[in-house]
C-alpha positions as CSV (number, residue, x, y, z in Angstrom):
1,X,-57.2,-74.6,32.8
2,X,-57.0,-71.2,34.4
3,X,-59.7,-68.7,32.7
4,X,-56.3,-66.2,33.1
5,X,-55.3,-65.0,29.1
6,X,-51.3,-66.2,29.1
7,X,-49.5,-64.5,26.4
8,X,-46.2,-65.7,25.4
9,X,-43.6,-64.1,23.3
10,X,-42.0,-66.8,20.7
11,X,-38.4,-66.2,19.2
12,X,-37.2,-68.6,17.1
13,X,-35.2,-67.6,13.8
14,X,-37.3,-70.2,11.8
15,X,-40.7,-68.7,10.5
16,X,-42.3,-72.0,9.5
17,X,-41.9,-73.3,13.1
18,X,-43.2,-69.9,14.8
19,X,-46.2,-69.9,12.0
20,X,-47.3,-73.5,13.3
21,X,-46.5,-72.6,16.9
22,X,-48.3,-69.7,17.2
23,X,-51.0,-71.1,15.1
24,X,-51.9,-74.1,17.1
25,X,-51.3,-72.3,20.1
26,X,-53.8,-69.5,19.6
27,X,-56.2,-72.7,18.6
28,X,-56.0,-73.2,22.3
29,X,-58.8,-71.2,24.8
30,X,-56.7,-68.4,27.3
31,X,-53.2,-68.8,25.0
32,X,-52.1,-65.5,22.9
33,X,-49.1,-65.3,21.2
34,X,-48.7,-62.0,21.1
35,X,-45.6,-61.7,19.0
36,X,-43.3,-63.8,17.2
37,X,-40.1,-63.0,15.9
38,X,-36.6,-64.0,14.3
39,X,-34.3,-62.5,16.1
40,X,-33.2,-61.0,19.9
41,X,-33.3,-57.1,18.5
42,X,-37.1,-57.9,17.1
43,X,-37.7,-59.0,20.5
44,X,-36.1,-56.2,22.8
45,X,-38.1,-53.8,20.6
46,X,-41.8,-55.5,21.2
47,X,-40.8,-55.9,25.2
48,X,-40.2,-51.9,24.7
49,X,-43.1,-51.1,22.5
50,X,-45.7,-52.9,24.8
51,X,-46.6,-53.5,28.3
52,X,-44.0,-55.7,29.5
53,X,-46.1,-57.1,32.3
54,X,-48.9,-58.4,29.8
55,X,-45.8,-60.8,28.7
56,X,-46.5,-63.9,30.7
57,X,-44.0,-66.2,29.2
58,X,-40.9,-66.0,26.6
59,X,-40.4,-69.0,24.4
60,X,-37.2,-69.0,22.9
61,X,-35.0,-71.3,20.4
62,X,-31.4,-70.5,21.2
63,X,-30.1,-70.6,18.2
64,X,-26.2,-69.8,18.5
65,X,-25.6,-71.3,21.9
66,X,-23.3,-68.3,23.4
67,X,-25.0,-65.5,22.1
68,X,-28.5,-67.3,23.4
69,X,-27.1,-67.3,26.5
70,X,-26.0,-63.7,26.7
71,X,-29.5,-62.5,24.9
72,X,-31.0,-64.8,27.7
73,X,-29.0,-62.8,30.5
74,X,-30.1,-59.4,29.1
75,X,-33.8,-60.3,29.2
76,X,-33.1,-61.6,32.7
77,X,-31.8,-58.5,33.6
78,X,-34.1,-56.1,32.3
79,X,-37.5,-57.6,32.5
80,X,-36.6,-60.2,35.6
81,X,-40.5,-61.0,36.3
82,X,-41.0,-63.1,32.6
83,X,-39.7,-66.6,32.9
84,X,-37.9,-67.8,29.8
85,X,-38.5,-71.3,28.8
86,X,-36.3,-73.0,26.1
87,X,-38.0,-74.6,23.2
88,X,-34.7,-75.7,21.5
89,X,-33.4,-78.1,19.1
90,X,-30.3,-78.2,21.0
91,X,-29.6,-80.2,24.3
92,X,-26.0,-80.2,25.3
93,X,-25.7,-81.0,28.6
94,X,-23.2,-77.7,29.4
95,X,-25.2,-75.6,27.7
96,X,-28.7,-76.3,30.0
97,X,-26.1,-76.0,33.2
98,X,-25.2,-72.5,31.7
99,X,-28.7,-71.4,31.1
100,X,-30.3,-73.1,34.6
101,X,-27.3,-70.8,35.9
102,X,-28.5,-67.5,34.7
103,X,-31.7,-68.3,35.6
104,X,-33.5,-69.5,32.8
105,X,-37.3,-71.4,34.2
106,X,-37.2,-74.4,31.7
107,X,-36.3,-76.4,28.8
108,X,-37.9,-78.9,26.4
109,X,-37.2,-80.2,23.1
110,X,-38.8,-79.2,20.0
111,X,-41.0,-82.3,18.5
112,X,-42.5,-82.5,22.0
113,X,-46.2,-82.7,21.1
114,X,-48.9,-80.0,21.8
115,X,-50.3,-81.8,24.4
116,X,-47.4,-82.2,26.6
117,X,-45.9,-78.8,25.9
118,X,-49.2,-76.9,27.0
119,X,-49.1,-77.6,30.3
120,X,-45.3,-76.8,30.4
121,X,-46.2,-73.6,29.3
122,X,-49.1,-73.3,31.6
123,X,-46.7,-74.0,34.3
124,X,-43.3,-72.7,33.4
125,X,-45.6,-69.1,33.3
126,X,-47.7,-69.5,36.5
127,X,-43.9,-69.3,38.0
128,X,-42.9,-72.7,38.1
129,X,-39.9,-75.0,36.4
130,X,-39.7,-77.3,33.8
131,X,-36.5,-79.0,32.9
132,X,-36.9,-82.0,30.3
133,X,-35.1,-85.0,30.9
134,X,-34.2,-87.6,28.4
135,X,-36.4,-91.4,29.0
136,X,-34.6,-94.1,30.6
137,X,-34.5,-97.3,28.3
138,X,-34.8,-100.4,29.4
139,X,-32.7,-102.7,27.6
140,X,-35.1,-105.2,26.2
141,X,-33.4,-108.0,23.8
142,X,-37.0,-108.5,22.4
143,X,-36.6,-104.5,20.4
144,X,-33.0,-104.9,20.0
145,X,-32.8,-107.9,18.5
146,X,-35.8,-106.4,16.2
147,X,-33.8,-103.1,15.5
148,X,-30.6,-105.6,14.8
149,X,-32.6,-107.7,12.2
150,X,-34.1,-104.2,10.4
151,X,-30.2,-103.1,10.3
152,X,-29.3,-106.6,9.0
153,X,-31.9,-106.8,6.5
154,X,-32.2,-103.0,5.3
155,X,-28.3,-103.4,4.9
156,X,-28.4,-106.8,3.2
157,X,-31.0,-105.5,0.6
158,X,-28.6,-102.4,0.1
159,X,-25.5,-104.5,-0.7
160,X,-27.5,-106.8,-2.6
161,X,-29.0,-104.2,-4.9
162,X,-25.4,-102.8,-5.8
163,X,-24.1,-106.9,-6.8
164,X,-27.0,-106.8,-8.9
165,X,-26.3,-103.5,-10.7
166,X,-22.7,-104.6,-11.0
167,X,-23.1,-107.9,-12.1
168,X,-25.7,-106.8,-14.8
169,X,-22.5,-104.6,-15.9
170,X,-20.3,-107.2,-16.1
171,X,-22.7,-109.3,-18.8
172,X,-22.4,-106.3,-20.8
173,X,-21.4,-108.1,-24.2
174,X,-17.7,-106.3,-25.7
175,X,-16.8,-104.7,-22.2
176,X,-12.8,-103.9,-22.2
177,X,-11.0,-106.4,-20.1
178,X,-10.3,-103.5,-17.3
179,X,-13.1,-102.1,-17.2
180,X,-14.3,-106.1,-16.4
181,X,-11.4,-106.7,-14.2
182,X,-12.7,-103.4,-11.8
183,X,-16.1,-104.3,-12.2
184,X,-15.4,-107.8,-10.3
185,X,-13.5,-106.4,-7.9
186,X,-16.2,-103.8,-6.6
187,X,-17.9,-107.4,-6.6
188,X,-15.7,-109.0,-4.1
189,X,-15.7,-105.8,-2.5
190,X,-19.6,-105.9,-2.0
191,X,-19.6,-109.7,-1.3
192,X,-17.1,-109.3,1.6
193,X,-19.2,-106.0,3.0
194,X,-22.3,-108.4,3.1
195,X,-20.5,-110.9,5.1
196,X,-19.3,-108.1,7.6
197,X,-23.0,-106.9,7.7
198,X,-24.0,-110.7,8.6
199,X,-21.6,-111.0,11.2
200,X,-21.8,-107.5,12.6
201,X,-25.5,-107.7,13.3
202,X,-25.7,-111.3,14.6
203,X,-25.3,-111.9,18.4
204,X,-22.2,-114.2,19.0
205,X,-23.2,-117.7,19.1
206,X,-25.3,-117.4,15.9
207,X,-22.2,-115.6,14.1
208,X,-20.2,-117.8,11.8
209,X,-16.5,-118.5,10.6
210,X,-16.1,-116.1,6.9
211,X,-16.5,-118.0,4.1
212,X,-13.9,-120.0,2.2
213,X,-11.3,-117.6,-0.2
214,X,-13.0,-119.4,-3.1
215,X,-16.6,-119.1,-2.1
216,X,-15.9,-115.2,-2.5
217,X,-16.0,-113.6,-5.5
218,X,-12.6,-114.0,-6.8
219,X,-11.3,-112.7,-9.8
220,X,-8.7,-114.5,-11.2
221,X,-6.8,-115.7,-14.6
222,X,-6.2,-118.8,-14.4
223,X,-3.1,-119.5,-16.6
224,X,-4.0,-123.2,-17.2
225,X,-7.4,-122.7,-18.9
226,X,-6.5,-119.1,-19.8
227,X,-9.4,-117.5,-18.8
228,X,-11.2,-115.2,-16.3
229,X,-13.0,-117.0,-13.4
230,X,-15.9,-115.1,-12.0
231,X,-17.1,-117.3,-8.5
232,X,-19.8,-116.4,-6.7
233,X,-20.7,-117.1,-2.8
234,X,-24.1,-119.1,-2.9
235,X,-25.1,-117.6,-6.3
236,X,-24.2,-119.8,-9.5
237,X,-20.6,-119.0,-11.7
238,X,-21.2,-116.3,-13.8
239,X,-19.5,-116.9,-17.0
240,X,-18.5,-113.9,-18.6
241,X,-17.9,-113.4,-22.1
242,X,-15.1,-112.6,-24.0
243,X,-12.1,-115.2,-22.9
244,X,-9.1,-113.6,-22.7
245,X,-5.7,-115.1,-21.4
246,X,-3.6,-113.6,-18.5
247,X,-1.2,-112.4,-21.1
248,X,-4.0,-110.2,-22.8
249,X,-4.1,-109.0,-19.6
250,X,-0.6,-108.1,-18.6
251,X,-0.1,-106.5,-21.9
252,X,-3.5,-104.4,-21.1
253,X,-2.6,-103.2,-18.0
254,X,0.8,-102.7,-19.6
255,X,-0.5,-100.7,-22.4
């Protein structure tokens, strides 16, 4: 590290990120933040107030993308010698195009870590370029299929939490019948979303064909035995109290 003192000028409208930045920077032997502030008018007035050449390095968040941009052309036109490096939260390709365009030295993401963005600094202010480019992946079926069976699981448990909730409703002892009647069908509704889940998140050859009609949850009144059927997919009949015919139920639904 050069024994030269680089000081930076941070603008960033959020004062918990410039707080941490400038704190950990300053932690560092030769860096000076020597002001931080929210906005481009706060920053036109320090470059006025002090020696502009002392400025080694502006670090800036863009913030609103066009007016960053046009802020960005005014501090390349009127202090030209301080390279500008983007520390951003925002990557869209058009947008680093536009700012390479007007000039700007560099660009990095915020949630690099200290140790990477140091020397960036270092470098982008000793007159050099820096322009952060995204890793390649290597598609690996080892961490997909491991990202695929989190998905599958995290989404199984999810589904399987809301059956439970609902079906602990539905042995609710004096429940009206369509209140009961809703209450399965957000049940079938559920079962059928962890099928989907299942089959989404399984390569091909280990999906299966959808379960039978009946092995769903159905809902049903079955005239013969004049009552309501509650089936479940690979968990035992639930056999929920009162039974009521089908004509109850028309005339409910009537009423």
């Amino acid at each position: 590290m050069s024994d030269r003192l680089l000081q930076f000028l941070l603008i960033d409208p959020d004062p918990i990120f410039r707080l941490g930045l400038k704190v950990t920077l300053e932690a560092i032997p030769n860096l000076q933040v020597i002001a931080d502030v929210a906005t481009d008018t706060a920053a036109l007035q320090v470059l006025a107030q002090v020696n502009s050449q002392q400025i080694k390095l502006i670090i800036l968040e863009l913030g609103n993308e066009q007016l960053g941009l046009q802020f960005c052309k005014q501090l390349k036109a009127l202090y030209p010698h301080i390279p500008i490096l983007l520390l951003s939260s925002k990557s869209q390709p058009e947008m680093l195009i536009a700012a390479k365009a007007i000039g700007i030295n560099g660009y990095c993401p915020k949630g690099i870590s200290i140790s990477q963005l140091v020397p960036i600094l270092q470098e982008v202010a000793n007159g050099g370029y820096y322009w952060f480019t995204e890793p390649v992946i290597i598609n690996s079926p080892l961490p997909f299929a491991k990202l695929r069976n989190n998905l599958q699981n995290s989404g199984i448990n999810n589904i399987d939490q809301a059956i439970n909730l609902v079906t602990e409703k539905l042995r609710i002892p004096g429940m009206p019948l369509l209140n009961k009647a809703i209450l399965a069908g957000q049940r079938r509704e559920l079962l059928a979303a962890r099928w989907v889940v299942n089959h989404l998140l399984t390569i091909p050859k280990e999906r299966q064909k959808p379960p039978p009609e009946n092995q769903l949850l159905s809902f049903s009144i079955q005239n013969q035995d004049n009552i309501i059927k509650l089936d479940a997919d690979v968990r035992p009949s639930i056999n929920i109290p009162p039974i009521v015919s089908s004509r109850q139920l028309q005339s409910e639904l009537f009423t």
